[in-house]
N, C-alpha and C positions, 0 to 999 in steps of 0.2 A: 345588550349593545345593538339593537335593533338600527338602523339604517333611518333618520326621521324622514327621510320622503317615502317612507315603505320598502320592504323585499327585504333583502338579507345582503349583510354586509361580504367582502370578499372573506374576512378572515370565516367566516363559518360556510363558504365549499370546501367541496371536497378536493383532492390533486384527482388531476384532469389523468387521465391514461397517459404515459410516457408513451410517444409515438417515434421511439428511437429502435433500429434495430436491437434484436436481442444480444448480441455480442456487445454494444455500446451501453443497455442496459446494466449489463452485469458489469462493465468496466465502472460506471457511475455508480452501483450499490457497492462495489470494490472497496470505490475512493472513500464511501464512509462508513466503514471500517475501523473502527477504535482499534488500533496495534498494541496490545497490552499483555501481560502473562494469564495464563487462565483463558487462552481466546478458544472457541468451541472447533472443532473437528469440521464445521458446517461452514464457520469463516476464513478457516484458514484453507480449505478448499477452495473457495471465492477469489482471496488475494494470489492462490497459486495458479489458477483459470487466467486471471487478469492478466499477471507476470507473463504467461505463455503466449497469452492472443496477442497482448500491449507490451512487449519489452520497454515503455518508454523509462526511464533511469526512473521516476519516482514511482514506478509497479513495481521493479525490481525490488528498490532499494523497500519499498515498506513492508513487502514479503520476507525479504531477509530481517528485516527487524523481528518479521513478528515469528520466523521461525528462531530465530534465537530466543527472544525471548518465553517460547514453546518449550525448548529442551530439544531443540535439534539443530543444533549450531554449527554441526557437521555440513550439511542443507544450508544454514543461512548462509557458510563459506563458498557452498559451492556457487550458491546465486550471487553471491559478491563477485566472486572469479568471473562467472559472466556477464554480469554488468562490465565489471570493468575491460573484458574481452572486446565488447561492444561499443562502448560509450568511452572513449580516452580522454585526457586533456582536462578541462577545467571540470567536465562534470565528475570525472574520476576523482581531481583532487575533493573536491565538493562533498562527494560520496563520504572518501577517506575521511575528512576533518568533521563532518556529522556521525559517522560511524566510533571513530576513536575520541569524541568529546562524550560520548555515555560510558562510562565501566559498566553499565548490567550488558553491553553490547558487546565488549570489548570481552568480560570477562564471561561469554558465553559461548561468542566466537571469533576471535580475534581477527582483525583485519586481514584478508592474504596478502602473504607476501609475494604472490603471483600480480599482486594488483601496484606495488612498488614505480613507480615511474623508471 
């Protein structure tokens, strides 16, 4: 797929160096993050980094998915509990109604009832 006036086309560069500080680095490898069971010791380190620099409610909330869905749901409650300490009102209910619409969520670490309007 050569480029017919000569050179090379965009798709074959390479990505240019992120020239983002390094905390906004990792919040960006954060965000793509497949949150799934079976996640590595390496990424669930990553999204628990993020949660702490970025409390923004969607760090929060995809750390506690992905430690629920980890086997430590104990952890995903606690970071629920401060999300919702934090973040009240619509994003709370938002949280709630995304959280209790999965059962592998639900049935790993149930919604706190700290987080109850």
């Amino acid at each position: 797929d050569a480029d017919p006036r000569g050179g090379i086309t965009t798709a074959q560069l390479a990505d240019p160096p992120s020239w983002v500080l390094d905390n906004w680095a990792g919040f960006y490898q954060a965000a793509r993050v497949k949150v799934a069971p079976a996640m590595t010791a390496q990424d669930l380190q990553l999204l628990n980094e993020a949660a702490h620099r970025f409390p923004y409610p969607s760090a929060l909330h995809r750390y506690a998915q992905a430690l629920a869905l980890n086997g430590q749901g104990a952890q995903a409650v606690s970071v629920l509990t401060h999300l919702c300490k934090i973040h009240i009102g619509v994003v709370r209910d938002t949280v709630r109604e995304s959280w209790t619409a999965r059962p592998e969520l639900q049935q790993a670490a149930p919604f706190p009832k700290a987080c109850e309007p």
